[in-house]
C-alpha positions as CSV (number, residue, x, y, z in Angstrom):
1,X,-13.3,23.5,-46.5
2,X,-14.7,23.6,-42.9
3,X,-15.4,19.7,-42.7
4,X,-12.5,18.3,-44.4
5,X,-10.3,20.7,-41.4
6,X,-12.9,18.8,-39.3
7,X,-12.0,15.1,-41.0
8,X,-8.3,16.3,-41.2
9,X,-8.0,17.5,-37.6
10,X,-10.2,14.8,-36.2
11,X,-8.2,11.9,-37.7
12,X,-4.5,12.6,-36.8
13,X,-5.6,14.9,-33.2
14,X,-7.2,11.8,-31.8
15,X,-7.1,15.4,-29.5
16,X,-8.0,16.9,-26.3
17,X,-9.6,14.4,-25.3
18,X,-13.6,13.9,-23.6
19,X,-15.9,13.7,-21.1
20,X,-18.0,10.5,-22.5
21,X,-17.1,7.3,-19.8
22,X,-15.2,4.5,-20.8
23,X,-17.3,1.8,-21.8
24,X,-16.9,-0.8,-18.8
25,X,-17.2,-4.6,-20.3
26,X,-17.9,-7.4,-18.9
27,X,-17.1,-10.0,-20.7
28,X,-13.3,-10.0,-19.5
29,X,-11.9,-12.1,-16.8
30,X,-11.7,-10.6,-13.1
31,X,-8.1,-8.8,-13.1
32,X,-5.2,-9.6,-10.8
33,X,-4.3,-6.7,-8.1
34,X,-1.6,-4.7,-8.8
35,X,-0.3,-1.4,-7.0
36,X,-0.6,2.0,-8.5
37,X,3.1,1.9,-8.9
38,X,3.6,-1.4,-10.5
39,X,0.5,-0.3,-12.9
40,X,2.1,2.9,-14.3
41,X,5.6,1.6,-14.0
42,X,4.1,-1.1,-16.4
43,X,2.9,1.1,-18.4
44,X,5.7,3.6,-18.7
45,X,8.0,0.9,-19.4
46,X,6.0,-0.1,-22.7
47,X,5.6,3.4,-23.7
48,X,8.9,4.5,-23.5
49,X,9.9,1.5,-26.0
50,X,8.4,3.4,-28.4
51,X,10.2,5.6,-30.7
52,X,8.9,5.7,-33.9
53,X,6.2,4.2,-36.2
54,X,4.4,3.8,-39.6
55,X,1.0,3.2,-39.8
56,X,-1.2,3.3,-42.3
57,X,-4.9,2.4,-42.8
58,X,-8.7,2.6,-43.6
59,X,-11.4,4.5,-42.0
60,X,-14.3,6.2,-41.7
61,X,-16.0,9.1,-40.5
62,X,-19.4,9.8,-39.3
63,X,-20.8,12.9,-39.5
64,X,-24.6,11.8,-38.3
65,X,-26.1,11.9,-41.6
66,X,-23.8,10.4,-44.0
67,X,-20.2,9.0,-43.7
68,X,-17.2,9.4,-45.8
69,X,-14.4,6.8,-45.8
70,X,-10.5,7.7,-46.0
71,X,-7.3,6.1,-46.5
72,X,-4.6,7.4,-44.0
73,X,-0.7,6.8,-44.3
74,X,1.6,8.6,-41.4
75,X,5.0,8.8,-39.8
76,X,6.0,9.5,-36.4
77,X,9.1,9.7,-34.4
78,X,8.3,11.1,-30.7
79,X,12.2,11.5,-29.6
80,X,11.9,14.8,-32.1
81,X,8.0,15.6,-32.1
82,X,8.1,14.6,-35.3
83,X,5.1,13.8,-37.9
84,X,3.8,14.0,-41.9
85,X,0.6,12.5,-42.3
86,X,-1.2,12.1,-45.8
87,X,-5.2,11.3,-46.0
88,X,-6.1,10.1,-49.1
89,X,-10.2,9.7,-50.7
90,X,-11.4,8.0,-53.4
91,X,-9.4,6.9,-56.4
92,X,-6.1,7.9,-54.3
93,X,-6.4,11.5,-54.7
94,X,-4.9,13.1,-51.5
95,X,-7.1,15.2,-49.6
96,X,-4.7,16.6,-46.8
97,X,-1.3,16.6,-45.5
98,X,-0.5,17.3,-42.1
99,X,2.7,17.7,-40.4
100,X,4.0,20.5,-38.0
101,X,5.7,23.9,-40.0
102,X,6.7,25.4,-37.0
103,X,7.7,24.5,-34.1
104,X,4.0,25.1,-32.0
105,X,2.2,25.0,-35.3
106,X,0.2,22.2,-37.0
107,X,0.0,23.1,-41.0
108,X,-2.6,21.1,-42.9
109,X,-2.0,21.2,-47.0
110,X,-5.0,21.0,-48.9
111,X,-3.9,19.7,-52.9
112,X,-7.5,20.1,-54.7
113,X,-8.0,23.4,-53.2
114,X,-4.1,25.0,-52.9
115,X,-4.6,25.8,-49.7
116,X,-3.2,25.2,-46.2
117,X,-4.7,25.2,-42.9
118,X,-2.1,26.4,-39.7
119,X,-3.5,26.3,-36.0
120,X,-1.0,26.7,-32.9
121,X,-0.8,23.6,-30.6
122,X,-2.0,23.6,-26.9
123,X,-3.4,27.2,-26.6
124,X,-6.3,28.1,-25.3
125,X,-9.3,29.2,-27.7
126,X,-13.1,29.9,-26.7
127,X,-15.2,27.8,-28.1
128,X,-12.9,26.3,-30.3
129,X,-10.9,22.8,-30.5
130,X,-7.8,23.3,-30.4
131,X,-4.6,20.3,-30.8
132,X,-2.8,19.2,-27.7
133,X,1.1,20.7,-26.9
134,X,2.7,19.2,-29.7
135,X,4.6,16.5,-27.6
136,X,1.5,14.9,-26.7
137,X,0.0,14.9,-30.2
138,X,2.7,13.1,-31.2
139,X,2.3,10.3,-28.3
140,X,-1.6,10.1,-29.8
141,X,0.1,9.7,-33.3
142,X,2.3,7.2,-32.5
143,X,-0.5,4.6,-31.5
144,X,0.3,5.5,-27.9
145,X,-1.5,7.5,-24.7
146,X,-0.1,11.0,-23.0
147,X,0.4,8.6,-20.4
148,X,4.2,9.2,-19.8
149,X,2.6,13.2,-19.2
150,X,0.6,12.7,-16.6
151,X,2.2,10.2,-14.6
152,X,3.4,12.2,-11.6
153,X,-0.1,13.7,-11.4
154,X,-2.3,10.6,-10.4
155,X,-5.4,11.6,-8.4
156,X,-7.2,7.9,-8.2
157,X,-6.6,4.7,-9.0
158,X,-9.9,3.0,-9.0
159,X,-10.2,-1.3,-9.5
160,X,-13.5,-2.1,-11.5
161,X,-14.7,-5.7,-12.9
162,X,-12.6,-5.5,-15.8
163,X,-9.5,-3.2,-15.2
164,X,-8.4,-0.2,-13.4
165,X,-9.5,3.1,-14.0
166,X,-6.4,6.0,-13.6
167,X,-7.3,9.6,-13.0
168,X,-5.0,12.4,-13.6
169,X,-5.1,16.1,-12.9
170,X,-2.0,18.3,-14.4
171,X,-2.2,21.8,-14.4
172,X,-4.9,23.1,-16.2
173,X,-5.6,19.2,-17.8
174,X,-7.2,16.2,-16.9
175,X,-6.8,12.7,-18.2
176,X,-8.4,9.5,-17.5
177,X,-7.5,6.4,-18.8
178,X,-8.8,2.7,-18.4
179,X,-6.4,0.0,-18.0
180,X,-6.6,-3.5,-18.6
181,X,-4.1,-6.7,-18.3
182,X,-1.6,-8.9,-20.4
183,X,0.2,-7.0,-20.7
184,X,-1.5,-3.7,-18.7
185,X,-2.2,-1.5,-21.2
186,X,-4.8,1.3,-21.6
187,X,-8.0,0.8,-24.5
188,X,-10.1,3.9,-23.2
189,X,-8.4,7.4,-22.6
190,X,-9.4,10.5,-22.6
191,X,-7.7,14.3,-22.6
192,X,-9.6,17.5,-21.9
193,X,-8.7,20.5,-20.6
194,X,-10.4,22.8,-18.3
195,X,-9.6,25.8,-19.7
196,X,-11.9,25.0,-22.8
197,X,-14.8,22.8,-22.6
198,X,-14.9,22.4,-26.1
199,X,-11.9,19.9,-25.9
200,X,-14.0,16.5,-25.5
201,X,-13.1,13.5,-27.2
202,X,-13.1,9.9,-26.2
203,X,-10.6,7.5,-27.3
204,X,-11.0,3.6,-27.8
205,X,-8.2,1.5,-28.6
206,X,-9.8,-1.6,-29.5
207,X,-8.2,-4.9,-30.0
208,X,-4.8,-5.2,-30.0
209,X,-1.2,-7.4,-30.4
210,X,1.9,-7.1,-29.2
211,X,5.3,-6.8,-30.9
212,X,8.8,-6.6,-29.1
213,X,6.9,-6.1,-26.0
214,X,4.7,-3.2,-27.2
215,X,1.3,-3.5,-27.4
216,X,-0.6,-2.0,-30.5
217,X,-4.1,-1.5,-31.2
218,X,-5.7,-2.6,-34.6
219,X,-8.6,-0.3,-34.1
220,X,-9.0,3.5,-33.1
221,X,-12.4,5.1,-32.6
222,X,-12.8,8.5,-31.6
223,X,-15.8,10.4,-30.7
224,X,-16.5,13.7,-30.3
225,X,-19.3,14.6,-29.0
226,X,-19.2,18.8,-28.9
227,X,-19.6,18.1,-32.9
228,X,-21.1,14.8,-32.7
229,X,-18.6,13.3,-34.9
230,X,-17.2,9.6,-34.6
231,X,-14.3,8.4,-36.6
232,X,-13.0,4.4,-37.1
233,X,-9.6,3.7,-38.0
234,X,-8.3,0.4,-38.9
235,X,-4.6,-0.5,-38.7
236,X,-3.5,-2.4,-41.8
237,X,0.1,-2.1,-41.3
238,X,2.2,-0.8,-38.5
239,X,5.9,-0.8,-38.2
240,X,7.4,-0.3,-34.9
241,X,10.5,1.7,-34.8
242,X,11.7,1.8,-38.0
243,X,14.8,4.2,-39.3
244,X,12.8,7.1,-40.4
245,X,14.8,9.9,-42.5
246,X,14.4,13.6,-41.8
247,X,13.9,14.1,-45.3
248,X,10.1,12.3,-45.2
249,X,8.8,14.8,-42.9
250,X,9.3,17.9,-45.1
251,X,6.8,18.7,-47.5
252,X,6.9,20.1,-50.5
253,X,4.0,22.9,-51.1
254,X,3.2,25.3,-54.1
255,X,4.4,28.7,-53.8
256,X,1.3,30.2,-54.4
257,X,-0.6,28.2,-51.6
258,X,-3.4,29.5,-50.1
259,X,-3.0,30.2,-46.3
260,X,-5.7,30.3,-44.0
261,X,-6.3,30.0,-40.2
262,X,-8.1,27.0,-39.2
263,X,-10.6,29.1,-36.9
């Protein structure tokens, strides 16, 4: 039970994010200047055209000594902090379910075992990973950054070879993310905060596209290194702002369920 609330959580927290650098490349062309402002106004403007999204998609997950592959199927609409995600092994058989069944509260349901998972968002917990405020796991969820967040809280703005690296400091979180051109959009991130040092995971948004002036990525690898987990996920389809019904985020659990705390 422990590592599939490890695989579960891992998958759909792309969480509070790490300490590992950004991998700095050099195989990109020299970017043009541009002003901190222009940069995150660029930025914001592409986030906030997303509203809502389907996804779904291989992956795998690497535990160090053997891997386990997953399919993964999810909608999200951020206006409402909304999500259901299904994770699905071999043969189809559904392994989790995740979606929020409170308003602070991530639930994960569990078929093979009857049981379900619950963890409160955002709140602090020694030595323990805990999920981001909901609003900003849904910005993960949705293919996106925190970015819209953190933007009033910009500490440095730093040009490299290949992009821009953007540090932020809000409150009791920190978030760095690495920016590069046409259109400006961020491939590296990451989210921890410094009340818990267990929240460190990097982020890489690898190769993208863009649709109706939003750019997508068609890979997302996240490693953690506190459990020295990594995790690749491959978009195979994504559907930018489609009409999503409230009805497809409830879910439908037996009765006699099995709850448990996820720490």
């Amino acid at each position: 039970m422990r590592r599939l609330w490890v695989l579960s959580v891992l998958i759909f927290l792309v969480i509070i994010n790490s300490g590992c650098a950004p991998k700095r490349e050099i195989i990109f062309p020299r970017p043009p200047s541009i002003s901190e402002v222009e940069l995150l106004d660029s930025l914001l403007t592409m986030d906030n055209a997303l509203e809502s999204v389907m996804i779904s998609g291989q992956g795998i997950i690497d535990f160090g000594k053997e891997k386990d592959r997953f399919t993964i199927n999810q909608i999200v609409r951020r206006s409402d902090n909304m999500l259901n995600i299904h994770i699905d092994g071999p043969m189809g058989m559904t392994l989790a379910i995740g979606w929020f069944c409170r308003s602070e509260v991530l639930c994960i349901y569990i078929p093979y075992k009857n049981a379900a998972l619950w963890t409160p968002l955002g709140k602090a917990e020694e030595d323990v990973l805990v999920p981001p405020d909901r609003d900003k796991l849904v910005d993960i969820l949705s293919g996106s950054t925190p970015i819209a967040h953190f933007a009033d809280s910009l500490i440095s703005f730093e040009k490299v070879e290949t992009g821009y690296y953007l540090t932020f400091k809000k409150n009791n979180e920190v978030f760095v993310a690495f920016v590069r051109p046409n259109p400006w959009h961020i491939v590296n991130y990451q989210y921890s905060r410094l009340d818990n040092n267990k929240s460190l995971i990097d982020v890489t948004l690898g190769e993208g596209q863009v649709t109706n002036g939003i750019w997508t990525p068609k890979t997302i690898e996240i490693f953690a290194p506190i459990v020295n987990q990594r995790i690749l996920f491959k978009i195979k389809k994504l559907l930018l702002n489609p009409n999503i019904a409230d009805s497809l985020f409830e879910v439908d659990i037996p009765e006699d369920v099995e709850w448990f705390k996820a720490f």
